[in-house]
C-alpha positions in Angstrom: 81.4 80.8 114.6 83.2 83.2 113.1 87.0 83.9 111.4 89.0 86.8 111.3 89.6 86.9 107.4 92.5 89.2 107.1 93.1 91.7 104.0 95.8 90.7 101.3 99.3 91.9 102.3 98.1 91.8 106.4 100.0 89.3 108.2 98.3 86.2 109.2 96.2 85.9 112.8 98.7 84.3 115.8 95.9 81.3 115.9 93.3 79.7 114.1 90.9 80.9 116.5 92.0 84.8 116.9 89.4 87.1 116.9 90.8 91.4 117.1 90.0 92.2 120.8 87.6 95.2 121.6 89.3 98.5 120.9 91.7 96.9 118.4 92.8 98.4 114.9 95.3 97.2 112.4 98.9 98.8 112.4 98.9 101.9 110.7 101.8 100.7 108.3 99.4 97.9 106.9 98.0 98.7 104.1 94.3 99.3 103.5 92.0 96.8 103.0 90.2 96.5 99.7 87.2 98.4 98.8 84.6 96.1 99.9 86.5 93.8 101.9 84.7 91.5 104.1 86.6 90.9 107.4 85.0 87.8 108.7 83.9 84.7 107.3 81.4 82.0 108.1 81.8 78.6 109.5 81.6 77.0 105.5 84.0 79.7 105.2 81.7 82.0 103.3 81.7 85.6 104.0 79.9 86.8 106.7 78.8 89.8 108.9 80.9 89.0 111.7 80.6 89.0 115.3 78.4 92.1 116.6 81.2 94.8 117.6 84.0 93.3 116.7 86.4 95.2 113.9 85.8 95.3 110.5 82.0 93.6 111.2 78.9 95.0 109.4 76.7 95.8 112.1 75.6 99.1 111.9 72.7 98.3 110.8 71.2 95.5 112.8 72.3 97.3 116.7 70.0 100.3 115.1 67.5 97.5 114.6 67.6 96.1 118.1 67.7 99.7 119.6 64.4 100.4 117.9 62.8 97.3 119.0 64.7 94.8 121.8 62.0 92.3 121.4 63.7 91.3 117.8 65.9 88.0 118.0 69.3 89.2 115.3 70.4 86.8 112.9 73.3 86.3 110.2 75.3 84.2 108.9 
């Protein structure tokens, strides 16, 4: 399970639960995230990776993985 952890000054998710839908991006009056900033956290609330896809996640690297070789099973926290 993951949680949208939204940037200082960003206005709070609607629920608990809320997760950016595919194609979303923050409002352009927002202002940017920290350098660094991890957008998702972990259930122990530790910061995580996030959900493959989704915004702000740092996936880059493991869907190059699993183009190069399906048979890998992708794991993070």
């Amino acid at each position: 399970m993951h949680k949208f952890n939204p940037p200082p000054q960003w206005p709070q998710p609607p629920t608990a639960g809320w997760r950016p839908p595919v194609g979303w991006k923050p409002d352009p009056t927002w202002p940017a995230a920290p350098a660094g900033w991890r957008f998702w956290l972990n259930r122990n609330g530790r910061r995580s990776s996030g959900p493959i896809g989704a915004y702000g996640a740092v996936d880059a690297g493991r869907l190059e993985l699993a183009t190069a070789d399906p048979a890998l099973l992708l794991m993070h926290s």
